[in-house]
N, C-alpha and C positions, 0 to 999 in steps of 0.2 A: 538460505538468505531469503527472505519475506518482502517484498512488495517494500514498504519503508527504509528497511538497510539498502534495498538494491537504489532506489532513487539516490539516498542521501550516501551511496557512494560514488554514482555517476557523478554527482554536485561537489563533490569534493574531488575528483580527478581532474573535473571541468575545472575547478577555480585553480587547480594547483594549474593546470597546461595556461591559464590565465594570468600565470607568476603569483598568485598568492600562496602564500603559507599556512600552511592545515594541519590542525591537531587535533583530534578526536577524542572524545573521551564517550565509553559506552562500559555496557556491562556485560560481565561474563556472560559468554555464548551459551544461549543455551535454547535458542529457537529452533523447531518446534516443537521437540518433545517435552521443554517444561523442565528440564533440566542441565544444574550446569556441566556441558562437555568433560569429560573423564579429565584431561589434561589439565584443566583450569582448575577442579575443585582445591578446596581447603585453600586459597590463595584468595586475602582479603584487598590483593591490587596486583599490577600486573601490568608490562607493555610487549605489544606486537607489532612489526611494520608490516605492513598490508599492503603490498602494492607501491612500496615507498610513500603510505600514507602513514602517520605514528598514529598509533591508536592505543590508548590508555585505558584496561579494565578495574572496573570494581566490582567486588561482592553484592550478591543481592539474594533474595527468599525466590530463589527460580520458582514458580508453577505456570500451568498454563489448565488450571481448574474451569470449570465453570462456573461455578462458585465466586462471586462477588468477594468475599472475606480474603481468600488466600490471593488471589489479585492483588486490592487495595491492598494490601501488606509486601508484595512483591513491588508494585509498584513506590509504596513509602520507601519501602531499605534500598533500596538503590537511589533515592533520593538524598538520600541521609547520607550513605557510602561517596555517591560520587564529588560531595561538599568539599571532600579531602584534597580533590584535583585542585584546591586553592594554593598549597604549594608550589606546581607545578606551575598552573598558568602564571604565579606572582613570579616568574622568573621567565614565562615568552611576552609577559606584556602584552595581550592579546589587543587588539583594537576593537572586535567585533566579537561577540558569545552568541551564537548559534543556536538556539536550544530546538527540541522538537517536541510536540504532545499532540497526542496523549504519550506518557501519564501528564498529567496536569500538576501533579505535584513538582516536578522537573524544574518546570517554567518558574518555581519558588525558586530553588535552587540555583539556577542560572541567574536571577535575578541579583540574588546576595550575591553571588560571585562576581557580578558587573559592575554592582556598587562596590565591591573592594580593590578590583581590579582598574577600574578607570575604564573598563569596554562597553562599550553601544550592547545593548541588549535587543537581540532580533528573537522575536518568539517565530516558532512555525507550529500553525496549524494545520496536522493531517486529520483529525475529529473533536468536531464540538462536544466537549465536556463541560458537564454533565448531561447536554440535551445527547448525545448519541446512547449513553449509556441506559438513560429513560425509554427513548425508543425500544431497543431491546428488551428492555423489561427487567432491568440488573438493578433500577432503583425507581421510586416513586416520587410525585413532587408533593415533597412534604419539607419537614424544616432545614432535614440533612441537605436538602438540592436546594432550595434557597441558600443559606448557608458557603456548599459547591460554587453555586454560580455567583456569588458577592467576590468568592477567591478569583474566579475568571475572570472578573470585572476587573478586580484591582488587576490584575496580571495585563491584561488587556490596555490598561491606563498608562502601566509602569512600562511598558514594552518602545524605545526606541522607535521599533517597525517590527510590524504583526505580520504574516505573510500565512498566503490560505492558498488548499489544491484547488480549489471549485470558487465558480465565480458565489454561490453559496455561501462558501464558508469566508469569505471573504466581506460579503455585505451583513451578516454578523456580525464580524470584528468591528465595520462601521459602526452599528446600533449600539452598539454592544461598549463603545469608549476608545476604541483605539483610537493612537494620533494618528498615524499614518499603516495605510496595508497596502501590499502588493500579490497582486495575482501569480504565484509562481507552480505552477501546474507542474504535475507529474512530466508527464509526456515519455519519450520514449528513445532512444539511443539506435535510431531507423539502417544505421549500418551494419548493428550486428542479426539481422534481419532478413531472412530472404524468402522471395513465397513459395506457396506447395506449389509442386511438380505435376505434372500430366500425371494423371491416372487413365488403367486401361477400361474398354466397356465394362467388362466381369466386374468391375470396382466395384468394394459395396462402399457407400458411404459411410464416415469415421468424423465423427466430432469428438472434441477433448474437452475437458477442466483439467486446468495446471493450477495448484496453488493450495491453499492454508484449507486445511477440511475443518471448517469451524463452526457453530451454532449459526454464527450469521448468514455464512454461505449456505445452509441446508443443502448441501451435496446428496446427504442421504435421505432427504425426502423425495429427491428427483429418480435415484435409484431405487425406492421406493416403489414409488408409485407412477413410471412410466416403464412399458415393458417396448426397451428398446428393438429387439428382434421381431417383434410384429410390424413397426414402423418400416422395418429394412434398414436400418443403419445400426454402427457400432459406436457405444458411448466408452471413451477410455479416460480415466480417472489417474493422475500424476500427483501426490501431496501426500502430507501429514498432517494430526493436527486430533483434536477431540472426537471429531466423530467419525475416522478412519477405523476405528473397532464394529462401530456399528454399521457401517458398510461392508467391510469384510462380512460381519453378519446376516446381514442383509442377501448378501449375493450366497453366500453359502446356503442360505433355506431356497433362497431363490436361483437358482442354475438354470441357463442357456438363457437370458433377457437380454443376450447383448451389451453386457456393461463387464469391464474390465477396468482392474484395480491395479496399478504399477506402484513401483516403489518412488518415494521422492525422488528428483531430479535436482541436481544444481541448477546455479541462477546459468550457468555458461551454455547447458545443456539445453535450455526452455525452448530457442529459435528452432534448434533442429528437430524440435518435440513438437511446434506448432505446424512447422512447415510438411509435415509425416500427416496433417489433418485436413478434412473439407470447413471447419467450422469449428465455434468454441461456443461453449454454454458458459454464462458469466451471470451466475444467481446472485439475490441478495432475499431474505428469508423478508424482511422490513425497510422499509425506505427508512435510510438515517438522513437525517438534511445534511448536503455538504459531502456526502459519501461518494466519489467516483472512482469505483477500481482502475489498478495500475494496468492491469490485465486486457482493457480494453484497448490502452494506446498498443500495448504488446501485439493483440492483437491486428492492430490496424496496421502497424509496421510489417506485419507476415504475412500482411492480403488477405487475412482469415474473418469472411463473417460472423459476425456476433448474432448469438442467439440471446438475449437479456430479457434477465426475469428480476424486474425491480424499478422502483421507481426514480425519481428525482432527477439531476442532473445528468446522470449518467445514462437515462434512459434518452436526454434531451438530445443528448451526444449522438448516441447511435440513431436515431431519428430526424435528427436535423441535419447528417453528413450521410443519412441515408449508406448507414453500413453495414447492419442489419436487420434484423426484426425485435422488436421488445412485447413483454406479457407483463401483468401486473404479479408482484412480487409474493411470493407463495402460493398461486394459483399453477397447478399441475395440468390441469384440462387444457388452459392457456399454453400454457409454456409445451405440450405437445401437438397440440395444433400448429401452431408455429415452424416446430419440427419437420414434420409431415408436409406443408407448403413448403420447407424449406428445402425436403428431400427432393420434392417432386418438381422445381424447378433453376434446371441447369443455367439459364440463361439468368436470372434475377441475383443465382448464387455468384455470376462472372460481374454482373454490375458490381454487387457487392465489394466484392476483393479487387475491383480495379480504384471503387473510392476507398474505398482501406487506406490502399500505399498512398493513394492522391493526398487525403488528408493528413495523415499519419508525415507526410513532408514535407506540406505545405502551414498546417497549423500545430501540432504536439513533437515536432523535433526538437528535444531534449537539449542539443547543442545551440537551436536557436533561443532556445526561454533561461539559459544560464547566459547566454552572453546577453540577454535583455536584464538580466538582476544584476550581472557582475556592471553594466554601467550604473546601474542604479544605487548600487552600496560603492560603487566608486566616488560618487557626493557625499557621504558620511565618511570617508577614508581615504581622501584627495591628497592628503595633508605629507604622508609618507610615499616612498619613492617605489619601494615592496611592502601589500600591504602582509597582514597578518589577518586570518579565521579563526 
């Protein structure tokens, strides 16, 4: 489970313990290898109860390529596939559709479904499309991204209430034509969370990356090109994702640098994987505007200093609640210097991890920013006694 399903499942448990009514509707599982789970294939729809939440799948062009082409295509058929759940909602009568993007094609979808349905249309923004994907370097501004961004407008215009993680990606939506946005932050579920333990003197120090090994993150540049065993500490690496071959590669030319590759972990297992650590490294290869990993509130809930190599809001985060240190984003000289101050001072690293937890429950507790939305779509859905999601 990825950083996005895990939020917008916590949001959906939140709203159910809130008396609402939740119906999901997502696509065959098949994060993060890019393909659909053995159990699901050749099945063009599908339901699961999850947790006593219903959750409705549809078919779609699994990949998780590099490659812009087989994306956009993955992204389209599940667009197209999920249209279908028009039956199903014309019979809960939803009040309220939900949608989430990227894909941005989605937000079409959800759209037409609102209009036939009679439901409020809430778009949620986890990345500006087509400016994130620019960033990267997946597409150019040329006529296609004019084009892109005229559809985000109109989506933007047609939207109910636009809802953004970053205060970023939120003042967008403004410029940008929304009627109305709401700030609804990640944040983080600070109970299932506990911090690392005493370590003895002999300790050597042990920082992690948990999560999606992807072009963005350059994971394998950081194993790359710092040789952690000279620094004194051990880097351990927990995920899947694109560039987990080339790491394994990586480390196989390269033997004893102090970096070690695990296998995935569940979303259940992450607390007790954070709290086994002094520290996280939390890269981003290019500042996307609007981008703040989930990773960081994670962080902050398990008193684990952040080592961040990346710009923009997220960088504002850990600087301005003073949680950890930040470098600028694909710069390795930086992002090891860092290191090395970080190794070498105990008492900066206790600061750290006591604003962690301070932060982590005084501003991005999960449970406080759902009960600040659920009153806030309580005004658009006052009218019934139980609402419906």
């Amino acid at each position: 489970m990825g950083a996005p399903q895990s939020r917008l499942y916590e949001f959906a448990k939140g709203f159910i313990a809130r008396g609402w009514d939740i119906s999901v509707i997502a696509a065959m599982p098949n994060y993060p290898t890019g393909s659909i789970f053995t159990e699901y294939r050749g099945k063009m729809s599908t339901g699961d109860n999850y947790d006593n939440i219903s959750v409705n799948r549809y078919w779609l062009y699994a990949s998780n390529a590099s490659r812009a082409l087989p994306r956009i295509i993955s992204m389209i058929s599940f667009s197209v596939t999920s249209f279908f759940s028009l039956f199903r909602l014309g019979r809960l009568k939803p009040n309220i559709i939900f949608v989430e993007s990227p894909p941005l094609t989605l937000g079409f979808t959800a759209y037409l479904l609102s209009r036939l349905t009679g439901a409020l249309f809430c778009l949620n923004i986890s990345d500006i499309w087509p400016l994130s994907a620019y960033h990267l370097g997946a597409i150019s501004k040329g006529f296609l991204y004019r084009r892109i961004e005229q559809f985000e407008r109109f989506l933007y215009r047609k939207a109910d209430l636009c809802t953004g993680q970053s205060e970023e990606i939120v003042a967008h939506l403004k410029n940008s034509g929304a009627k109305r946005t709401f700030l609804f932050r990640n944040g983080v579920d600070i109970t299932r969370f506990h911090s690392p333990g005493k370590k003895g003197e002999a300790y050597k120090l042990k920082l992690v990356y948990a999560g999606l090994l992807g072009v963005a993150q350059g994971v394998y540049q950081i194993c790359r090109d710092i040789d952690f065993r000279e620094i004194g500490v051990e880097f351990h690496i927990y995920g899947d994702g694109y560039q987990r071959k080339l790491i394994k590669s990586c480390l196989h030319e390269n033997p004893g640098r102090g970096v070690y590759l695990h296998e995935p972990v569940t979303r259940a297992r992450i607390p007790e994987v954070l709290a086994s650590h002094d520290g996280t490294i939390i890269p981003l290869v290019k500042n996307i505007y609007g981008a703040v990993p989930s990773k960081i509130y994670e962080a902050m809930a398990a008193g684990l200093p952040v080592l961040f190599s990346g710009d923009g809001e997220g960088a504002k985060i850990v600087n301005n609640f003073n949680v950890g240190m930040v470098s600028p984003p694909g710069d390795m000289v930086a992002l090891k210097d860092n290191i090395v101050k970080f190794a070498a001072d105990a008492e900066r690293r206790r600061t750290f991890s006591e604003n962690c937890i301070e932060t982590a429950k005084t501003v991005f507790d999960r449970n406080k920013i759902i009960d600040a939305f659920d009153r806030y779509l309580h005004r658009y859905a006052k009218n019934n006694r139980k609402q419906s999601l």
